[in-house]
C-alpha positions as CSV (number, residue, x, y, z in Angstrom):
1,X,0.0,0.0,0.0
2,X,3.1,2.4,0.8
3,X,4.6,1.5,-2.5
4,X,1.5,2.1,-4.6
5,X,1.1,5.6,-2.8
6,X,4.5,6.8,-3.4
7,X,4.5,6.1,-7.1
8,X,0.7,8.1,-7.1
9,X,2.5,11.1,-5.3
10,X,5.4,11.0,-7.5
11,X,3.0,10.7,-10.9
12,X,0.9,13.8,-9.7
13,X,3.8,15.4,-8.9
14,X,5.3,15.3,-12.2
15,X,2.0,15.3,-14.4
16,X,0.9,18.6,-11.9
17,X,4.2,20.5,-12.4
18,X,5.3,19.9,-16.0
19,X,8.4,18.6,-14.8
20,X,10.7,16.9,-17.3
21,X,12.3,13.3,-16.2
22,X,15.7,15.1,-17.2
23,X,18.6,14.9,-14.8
24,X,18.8,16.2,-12.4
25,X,15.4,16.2,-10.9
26,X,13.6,18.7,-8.1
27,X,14.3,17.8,-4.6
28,X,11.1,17.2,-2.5
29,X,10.2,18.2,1.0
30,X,7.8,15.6,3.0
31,X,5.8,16.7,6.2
32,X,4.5,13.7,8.6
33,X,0.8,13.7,10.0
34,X,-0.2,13.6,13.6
35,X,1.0,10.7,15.5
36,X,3.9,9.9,13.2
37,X,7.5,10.8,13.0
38,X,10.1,11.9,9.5
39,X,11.7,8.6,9.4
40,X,9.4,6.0,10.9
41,X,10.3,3.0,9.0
42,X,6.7,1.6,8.2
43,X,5.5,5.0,6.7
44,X,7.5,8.3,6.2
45,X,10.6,6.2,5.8
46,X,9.4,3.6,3.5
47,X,7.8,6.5,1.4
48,X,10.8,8.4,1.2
49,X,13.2,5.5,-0.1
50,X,10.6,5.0,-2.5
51,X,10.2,8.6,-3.7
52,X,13.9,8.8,-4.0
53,X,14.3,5.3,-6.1
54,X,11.9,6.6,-8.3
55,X,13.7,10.1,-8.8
56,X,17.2,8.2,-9.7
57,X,20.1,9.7,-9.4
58,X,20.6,13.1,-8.2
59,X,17.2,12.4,-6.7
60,X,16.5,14.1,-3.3
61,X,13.8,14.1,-0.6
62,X,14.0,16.3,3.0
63,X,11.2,14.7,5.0
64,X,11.3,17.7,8.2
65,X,12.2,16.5,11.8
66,X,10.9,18.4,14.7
67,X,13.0,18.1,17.3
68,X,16.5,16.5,17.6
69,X,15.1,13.1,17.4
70,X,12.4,10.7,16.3
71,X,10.6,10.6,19.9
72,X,10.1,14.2,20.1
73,X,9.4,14.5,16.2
74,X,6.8,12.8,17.4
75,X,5.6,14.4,20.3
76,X,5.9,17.9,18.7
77,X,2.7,17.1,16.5
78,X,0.6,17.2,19.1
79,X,1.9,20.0,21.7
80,X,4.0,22.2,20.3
81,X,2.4,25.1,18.9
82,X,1.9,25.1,15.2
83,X,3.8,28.8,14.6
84,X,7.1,27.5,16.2
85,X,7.0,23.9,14.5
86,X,6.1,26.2,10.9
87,X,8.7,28.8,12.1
88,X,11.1,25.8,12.4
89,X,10.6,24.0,9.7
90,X,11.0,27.5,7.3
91,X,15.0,27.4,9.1
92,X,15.5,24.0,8.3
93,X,14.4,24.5,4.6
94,X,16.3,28.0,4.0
95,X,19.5,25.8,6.1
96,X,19.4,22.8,3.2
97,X,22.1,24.0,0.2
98,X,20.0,20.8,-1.7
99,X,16.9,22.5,-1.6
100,X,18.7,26.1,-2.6
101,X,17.1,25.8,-6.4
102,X,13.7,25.3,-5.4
103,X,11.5,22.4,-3.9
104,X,8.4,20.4,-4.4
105,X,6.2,19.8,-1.1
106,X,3.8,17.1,0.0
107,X,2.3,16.7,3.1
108,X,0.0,14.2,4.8
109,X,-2.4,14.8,7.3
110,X,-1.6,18.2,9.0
111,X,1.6,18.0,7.2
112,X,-0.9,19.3,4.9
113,X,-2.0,22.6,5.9
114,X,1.7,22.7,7.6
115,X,3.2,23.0,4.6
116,X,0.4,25.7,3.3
117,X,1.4,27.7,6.1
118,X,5.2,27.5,4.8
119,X,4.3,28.6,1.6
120,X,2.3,31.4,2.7
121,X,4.1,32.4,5.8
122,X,7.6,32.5,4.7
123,X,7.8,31.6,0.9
124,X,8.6,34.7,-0.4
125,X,11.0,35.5,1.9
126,X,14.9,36.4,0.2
127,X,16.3,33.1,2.8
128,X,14.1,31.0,1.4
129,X,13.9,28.6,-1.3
130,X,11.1,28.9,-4.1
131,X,8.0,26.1,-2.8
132,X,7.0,25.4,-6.2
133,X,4.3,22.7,-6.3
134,X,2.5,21.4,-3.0
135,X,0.2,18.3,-2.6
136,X,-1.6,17.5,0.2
137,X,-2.6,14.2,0.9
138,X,-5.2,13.8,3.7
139,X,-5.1,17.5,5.4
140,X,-7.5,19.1,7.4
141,X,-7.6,22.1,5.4
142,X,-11.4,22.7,6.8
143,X,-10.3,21.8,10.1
144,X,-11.5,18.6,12.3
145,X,-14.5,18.0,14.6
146,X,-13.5,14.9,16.5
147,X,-10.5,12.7,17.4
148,X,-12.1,9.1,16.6
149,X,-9.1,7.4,15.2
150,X,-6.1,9.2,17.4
151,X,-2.5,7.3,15.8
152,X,-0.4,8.3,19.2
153,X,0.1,6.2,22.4
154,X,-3.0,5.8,24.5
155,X,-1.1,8.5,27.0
156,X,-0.9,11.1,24.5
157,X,-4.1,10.2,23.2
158,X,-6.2,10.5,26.4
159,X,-4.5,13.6,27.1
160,X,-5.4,15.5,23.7
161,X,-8.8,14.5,24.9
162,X,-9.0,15.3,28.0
163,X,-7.4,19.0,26.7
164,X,-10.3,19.2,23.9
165,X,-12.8,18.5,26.7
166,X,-11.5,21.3,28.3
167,X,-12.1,23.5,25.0
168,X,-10.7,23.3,21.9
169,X,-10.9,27.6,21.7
170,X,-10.0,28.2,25.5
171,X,-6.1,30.0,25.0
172,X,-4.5,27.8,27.3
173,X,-5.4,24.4,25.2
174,X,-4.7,26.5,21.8
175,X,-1.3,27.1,22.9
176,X,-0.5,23.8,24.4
177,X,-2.6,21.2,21.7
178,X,-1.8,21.1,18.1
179,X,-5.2,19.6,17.4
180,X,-7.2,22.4,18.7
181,X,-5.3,25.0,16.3
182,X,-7.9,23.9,13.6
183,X,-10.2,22.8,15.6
184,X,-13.5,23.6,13.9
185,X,-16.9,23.3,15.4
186,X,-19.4,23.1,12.6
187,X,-22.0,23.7,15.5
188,X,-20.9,27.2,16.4
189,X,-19.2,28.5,13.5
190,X,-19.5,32.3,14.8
191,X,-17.3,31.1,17.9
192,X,-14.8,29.2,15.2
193,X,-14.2,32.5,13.9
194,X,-13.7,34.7,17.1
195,X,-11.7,32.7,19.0
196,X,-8.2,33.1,19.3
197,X,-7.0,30.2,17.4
198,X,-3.3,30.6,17.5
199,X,-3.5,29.7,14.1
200,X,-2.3,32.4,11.6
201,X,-4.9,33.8,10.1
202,X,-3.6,33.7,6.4
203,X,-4.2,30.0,6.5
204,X,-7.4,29.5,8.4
205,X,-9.5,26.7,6.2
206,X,-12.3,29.7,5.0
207,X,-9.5,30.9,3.4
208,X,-8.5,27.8,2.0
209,X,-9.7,28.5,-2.1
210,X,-7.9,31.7,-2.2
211,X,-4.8,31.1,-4.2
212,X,-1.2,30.7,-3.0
213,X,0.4,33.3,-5.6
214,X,4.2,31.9,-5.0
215,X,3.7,28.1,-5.6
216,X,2.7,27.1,-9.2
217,X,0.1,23.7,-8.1
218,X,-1.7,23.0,-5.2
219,X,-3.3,19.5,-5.7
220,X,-5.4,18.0,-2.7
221,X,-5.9,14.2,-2.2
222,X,-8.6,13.6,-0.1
223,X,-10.0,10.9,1.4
């Protein structure tokens, strides 16, 4: 199933960019989802090997850590605040001399939106390298409404729960719980929209079908 998804991400991403086959090829930037880490070896791992096979030579793929290891890579997806991982993973691009020429981007899950914030936050910046085709695969671009199927340890698990119970919009849990950054209550939309959701406003979902003017494709996978 990982196999078969890699070679779909790496067709779209050639078919959605016009990129020639001809050496050498882009380098690509992968963000993990909630609950997983850059180089867990049954999933981000696998699919970057893959990716990278595929490419050939010269081929290169930087799937972002946050943190100084996989544990806390990990852990970072679901308490530390969105701004400072987005804020970190725009150093660790600008830092990459193989991503210097410009980059493709796909994220899963809130990788997703993670990597729309990139684009949008610090794209243009004169550090950074051009973002110049993103796919999302799986993000919550219209935010979530419920935590039936959380991938983490039962720990962290009950604890992002027992923090939403709390409320999702209350400052304390939007500073502390990735999860409630796009929290979206379908319920009381008026409240979505006044609540101090430390998520940056450029890249809240209702603005989601405005266009990213510095990236040339945006392709969503949903599912």
């Amino acid at each position: 199933m990982i196999k078969i998804l890699a070679i779909l991400l790496l067709a779209v991403y050639i078919s959605g960019s016009g990129v020639s086959t001809a050496k050498p090829p882009r380098a690509i930037v992968l963000w993990h989802g909630m609950g997983d880490s850059c180089c867990n070896p049954l999933s981000m791992g696998t699919i970057k090997e893959l990716i990278e096979k595929h490419l050939g030579v010269g081929g290169y793929v930087h799937s972002l850590m946050i943190g100084n290891n996989i544990i806390e890579d990990t852990e970072n997806g679901f308490f530390m605040n969105s701004n400072t991982q987005i804020e970190q993973a725009c150093e660790k691009i600008a830092a990459d001399p193989k991503l210097r020429n410009g980059y493709d981007a796909i994220g899963f899950s809130q990788g997703g939106q993670f990597l729309r914030a990139v684009a949008q936050r610090c794209g243009s910046a004169p550090n950074q390298p051009r973002m110049r085709n993103l796919i999302s695969v799986g993000g919550q671009h219209q935010g979530v409404y419920g935590l039936p199927r959380c991938p983490g340890s039962s720990t962290i698990c009950g604890a992002v729960r027992r923090l939403l119970n709390i409320g999702a919009y209350v400052e304390f849990v939007q500073n502390h719980l990735v999860q409630a950054e796009y929290w979206h209550d379908p319920l009381n939309e008026d409240e979505y929209k006044r609540s101090r959701s430390s998520w940056p406003t450029s890249t809240r979902s209702w603005l989601l079908m405005k266009p990213i003017k510095i990236i040339s494709n945006f392709s969503i996978i949903w599912f």
